[in-house]
VOMARLUM-961470 format. One record per residue (C-alpha): x negated, y negated, z; residue in one letter. Coordinates in steps of 0.1 Angstrom, whole numbers, plus 2048, in hexadecimal, padded with zeros to 3 digits. Layout:
residues N
X;Y;Z;A
...
//
This chain:
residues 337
78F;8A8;7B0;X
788;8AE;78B;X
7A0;8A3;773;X
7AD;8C2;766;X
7B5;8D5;78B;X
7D8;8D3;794;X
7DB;8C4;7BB;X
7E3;8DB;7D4;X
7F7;8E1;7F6;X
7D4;8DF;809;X
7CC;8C1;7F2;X
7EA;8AF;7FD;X
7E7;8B7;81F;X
7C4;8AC;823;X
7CC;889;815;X
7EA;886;82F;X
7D4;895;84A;X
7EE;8B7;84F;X
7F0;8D6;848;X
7F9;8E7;829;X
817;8F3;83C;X
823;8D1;843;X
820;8C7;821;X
839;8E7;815;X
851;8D9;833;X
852;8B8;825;X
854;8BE;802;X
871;8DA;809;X
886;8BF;823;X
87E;8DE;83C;X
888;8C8;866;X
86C;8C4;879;X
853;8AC;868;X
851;886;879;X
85F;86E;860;X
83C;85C;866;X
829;87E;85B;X
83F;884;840;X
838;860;82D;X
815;869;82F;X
81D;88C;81D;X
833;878;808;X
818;85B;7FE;X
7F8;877;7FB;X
813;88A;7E3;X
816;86B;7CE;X
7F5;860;7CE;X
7E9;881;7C2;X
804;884;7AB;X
80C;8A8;7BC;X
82A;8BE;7A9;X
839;8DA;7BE;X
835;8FF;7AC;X
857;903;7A6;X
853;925;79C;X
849;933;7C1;X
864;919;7D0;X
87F;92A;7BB;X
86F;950;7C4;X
86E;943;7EB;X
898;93C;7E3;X
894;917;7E2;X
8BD;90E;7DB;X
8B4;8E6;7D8;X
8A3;8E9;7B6;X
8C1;8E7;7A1;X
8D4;8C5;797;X
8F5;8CE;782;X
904;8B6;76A;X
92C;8C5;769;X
93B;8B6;747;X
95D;8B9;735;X
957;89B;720;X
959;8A0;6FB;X
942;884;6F2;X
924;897;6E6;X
90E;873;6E4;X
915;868;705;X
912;88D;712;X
8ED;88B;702;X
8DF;86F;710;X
8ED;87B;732;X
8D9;89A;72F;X
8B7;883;723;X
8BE;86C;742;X
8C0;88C;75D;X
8AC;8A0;74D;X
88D;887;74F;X
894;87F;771;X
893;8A4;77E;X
874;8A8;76A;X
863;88D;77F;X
872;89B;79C;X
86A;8BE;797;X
88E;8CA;795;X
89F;8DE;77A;X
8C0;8D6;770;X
8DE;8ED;762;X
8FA;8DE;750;X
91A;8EF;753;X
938;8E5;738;X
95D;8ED;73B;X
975;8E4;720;X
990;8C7;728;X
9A7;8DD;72E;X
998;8F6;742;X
9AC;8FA;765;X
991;906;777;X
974;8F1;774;X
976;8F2;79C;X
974;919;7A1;X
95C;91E;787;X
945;904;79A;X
94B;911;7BC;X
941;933;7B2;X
923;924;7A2;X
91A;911;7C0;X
920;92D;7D7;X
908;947;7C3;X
8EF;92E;7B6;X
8EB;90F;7CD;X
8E6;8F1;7BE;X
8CF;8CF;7CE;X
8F1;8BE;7BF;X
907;8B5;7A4;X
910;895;78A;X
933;896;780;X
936;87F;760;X
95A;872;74F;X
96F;886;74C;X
967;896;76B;X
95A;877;77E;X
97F;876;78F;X
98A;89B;790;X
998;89A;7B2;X
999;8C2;7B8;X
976;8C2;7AC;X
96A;8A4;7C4;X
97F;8B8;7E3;X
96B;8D9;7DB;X
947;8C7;7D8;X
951;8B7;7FC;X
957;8D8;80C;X
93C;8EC;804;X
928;8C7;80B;X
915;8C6;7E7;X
905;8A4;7E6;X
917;893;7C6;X
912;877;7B2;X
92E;869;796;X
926;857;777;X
93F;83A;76D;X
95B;843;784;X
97C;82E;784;X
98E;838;7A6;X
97F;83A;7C8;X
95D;82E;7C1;X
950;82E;7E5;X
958;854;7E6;X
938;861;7DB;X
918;851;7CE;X
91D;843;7AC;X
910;82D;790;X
922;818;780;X
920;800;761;X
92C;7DA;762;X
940;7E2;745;X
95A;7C2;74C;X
938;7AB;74D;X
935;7B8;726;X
959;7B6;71E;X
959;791;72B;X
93B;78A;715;X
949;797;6F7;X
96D;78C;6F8;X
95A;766;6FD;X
946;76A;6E0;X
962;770;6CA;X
979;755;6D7;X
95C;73E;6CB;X
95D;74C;6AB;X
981;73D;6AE;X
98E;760;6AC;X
9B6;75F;6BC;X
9C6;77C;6AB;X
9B5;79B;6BE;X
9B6;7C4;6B7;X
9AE;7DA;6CF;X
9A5;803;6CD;X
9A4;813;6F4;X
992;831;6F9;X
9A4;852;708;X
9BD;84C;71D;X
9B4;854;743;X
990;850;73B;X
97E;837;754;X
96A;81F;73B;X
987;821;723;X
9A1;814;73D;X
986;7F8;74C;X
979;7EB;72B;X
9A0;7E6;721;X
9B0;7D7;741;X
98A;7BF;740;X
995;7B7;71E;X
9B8;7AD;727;X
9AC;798;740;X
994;784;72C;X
9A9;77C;710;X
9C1;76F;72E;X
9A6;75A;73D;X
9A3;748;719;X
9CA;747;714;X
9CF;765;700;X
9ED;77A;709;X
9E6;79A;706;X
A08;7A4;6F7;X
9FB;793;6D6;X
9E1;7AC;6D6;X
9E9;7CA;6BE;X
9DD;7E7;6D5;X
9D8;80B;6CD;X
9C7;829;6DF;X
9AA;83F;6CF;X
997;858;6E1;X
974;849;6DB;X
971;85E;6BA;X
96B;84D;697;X
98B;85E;68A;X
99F;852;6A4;X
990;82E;69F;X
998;831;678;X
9BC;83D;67B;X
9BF;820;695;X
9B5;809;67C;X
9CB;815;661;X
9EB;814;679;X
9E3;7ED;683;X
9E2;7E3;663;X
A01;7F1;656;X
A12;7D5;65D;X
A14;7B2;64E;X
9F5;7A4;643;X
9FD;785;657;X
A01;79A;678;X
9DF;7AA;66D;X
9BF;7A0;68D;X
9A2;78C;681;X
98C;7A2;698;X
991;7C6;6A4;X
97E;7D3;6C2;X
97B;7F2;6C8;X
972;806;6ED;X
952;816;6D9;X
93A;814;6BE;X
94A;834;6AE;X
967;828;6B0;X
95E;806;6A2;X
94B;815;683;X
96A;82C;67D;X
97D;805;675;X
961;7F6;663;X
962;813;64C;X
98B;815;645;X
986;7EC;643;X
96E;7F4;629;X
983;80C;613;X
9A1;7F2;618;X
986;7D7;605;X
98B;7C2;626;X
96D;7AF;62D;X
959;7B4;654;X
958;79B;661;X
965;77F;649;X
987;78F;648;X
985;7A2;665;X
96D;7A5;67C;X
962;7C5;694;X
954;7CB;6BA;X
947;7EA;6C7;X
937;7F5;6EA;X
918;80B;6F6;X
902;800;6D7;X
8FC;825;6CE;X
8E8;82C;6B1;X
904;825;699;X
90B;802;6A2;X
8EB;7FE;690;X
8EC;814;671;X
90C;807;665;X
915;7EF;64E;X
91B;7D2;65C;X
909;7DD;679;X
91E;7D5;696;X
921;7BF;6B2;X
920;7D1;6D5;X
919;7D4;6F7;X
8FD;7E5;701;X
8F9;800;71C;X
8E9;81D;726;X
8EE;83A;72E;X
8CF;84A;730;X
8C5;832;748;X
8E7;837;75B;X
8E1;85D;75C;X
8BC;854;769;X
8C9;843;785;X
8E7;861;78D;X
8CB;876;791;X
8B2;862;7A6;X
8D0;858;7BA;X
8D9;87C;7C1;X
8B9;887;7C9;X
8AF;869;7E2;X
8B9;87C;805;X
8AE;85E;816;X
8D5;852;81D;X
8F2;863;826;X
909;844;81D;X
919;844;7F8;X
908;82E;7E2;X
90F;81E;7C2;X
8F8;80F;7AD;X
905;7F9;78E;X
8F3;7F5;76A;X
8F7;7D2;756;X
902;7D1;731;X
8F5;7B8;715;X
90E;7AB;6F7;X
8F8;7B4;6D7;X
909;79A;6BD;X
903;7AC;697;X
915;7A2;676;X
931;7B6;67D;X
93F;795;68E;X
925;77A;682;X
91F;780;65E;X
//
């Protein structure tokens, strides 16, 4: 066909040897199609690189166009590269995607998604922290059976489909790379309390520095909530204290976080990382554009989203799935200067 003519229902049928009709079966999950007949429909759609009208599905009251990311997080950088990771996979899947966001402490994210679901109808939803582990929001998806996928839960994995990041294979990674260094005297800044990756990258922390003899009761701990305020007021509380009781390295649960102590270190005329040297996690764009830029460990979230949403829109299993993403320790001058 010529270049610039968009394939058709006929076109695709013709390649699979079916009818047109067929074709609108297959691509709308409508029973009745062979699974033999409907790989054929599925390869000629491929090969010709075919892409549903969405507009007449939506007119016809096609209800399995819509993926719905639920958030309550207040992170807008991880919230953004969420949206980029779903929002590219619905485009190649020819779904649209709604986001719906609730405050923190909004006490009825679960009605307010029920009615939603029950008026609009949704292909499926990707709950994300905080939300990952709302159990009245998980009971209501489950009874009105809305396919759901959970990004970086901490309880009840098996639950629902999930994706997950080896955050612990990071921690483990980083915590050896600075008992190299010969560091001994260790700071530590946990993310929000409650939150999944906050609670794992601290209790994988813990257990590394145990696994090298560290106790963790030398550690001087102290709880942010992933912000670069809360990681500079952090800071400032560890270190006053005795100068002698001061960490040689504080690692923080997030690059904000982290750059919120290289910056009070800096006012204080404390040197990163010859006096004190300073860990991050998720090299985010600031790990880099700070001075010293910062050691980290690298994940993605775009990529994690990506996967949410493929994951969600795969109907080709009925079991729960989880699928887990691999970090990478970035070393910067932050801790090798």
């Amino acid at each position: 066909m010529p270049f610039d003519t968009k394939p058709t229902l006929h076109d695709v049928g013709a390649l699979a040897g079916v009818a047109a009709r067929t074709v609108s079966r297959v691509i709308n999950r409508e029973p009745g199609v062979s699974d033999r007949t409907a790989l054929r429909v599925r390869r000629a759609i491929e090969e010709l690189n075919f892409r549903p009208n969405l507009a007449a599905r939506a007119l016809r009251g096609d209800r399995s166009l819509l993926v719905a990311i639920i958030n309550c997080n207040p992170w807008p950088r991880y919230v953004a590269d969420v949206v980029r990771g779903v929002s590219m996979a619905c485009r190649q899947a020819g779904t649209y995607l709604t986001f719906e966001e609730f405050s923190p402490d909004d006490q009825h994210i679960a009605a307010s998604m029920a009615n939603f679901i029950d008026n609009v109808g949704i292909a499926g939803t990707i709950l994300i922290p905080l939300l990952a582990d709302d159990e009245e929001l998980l009971d209501m998806l489950e009874r009105r059976g809305v396919r759901t996928v959970r990004m970086s839960p901490a309880r009840d994995i098996g639950r629902t489909n999930a994706v997950i990041s080896r955050d612990e294979d990071g921690i483990s990674a980083l915590v050896d790379h600075l008992v190299a260094l010969n560091h001994r005297k260790f700071g530590y800044i946990a993310g929000a309390q409650g939150h999944a990756s906050s609670e794992i990258r601290a209790d994988s922390f813990r257990k590394r520095l145990h696994h090298h003899g560290i106790d963790w009761s030398s550690v001087l701990f102290a709880h942010g909530d992933f912000s670069y305020i809360s990681g500079a007021e952090a800071t400032r509380h560890m270190l006053a204290r005795d100068r002698k009781q001061w960490p040689t390295v504080i690692c923080a649960a997030n690059d904000e976080m982290a750059a919120g102590v290289i910056s009070v270190l800096g006012t204080m005329g404390i040197r990163v990382p010859q006096d004190i040297a300073v860990t991050g996690f998720d090299d985010n764009d600031i790990a880099r554009l700070i001075w010293p830029p910062l050691t980290t460990v690298r994940q993605s979230v775009v990529d994690q989203a990506y996967s949410a949403t493929q994951l969600l829109l795969d109907r080709t299993s009925d079991e729960p799935r989880c699928i887990e993403h691999g970090v990478e320790l970035i070393i910067r001058q932050s801790t090798s200067g």
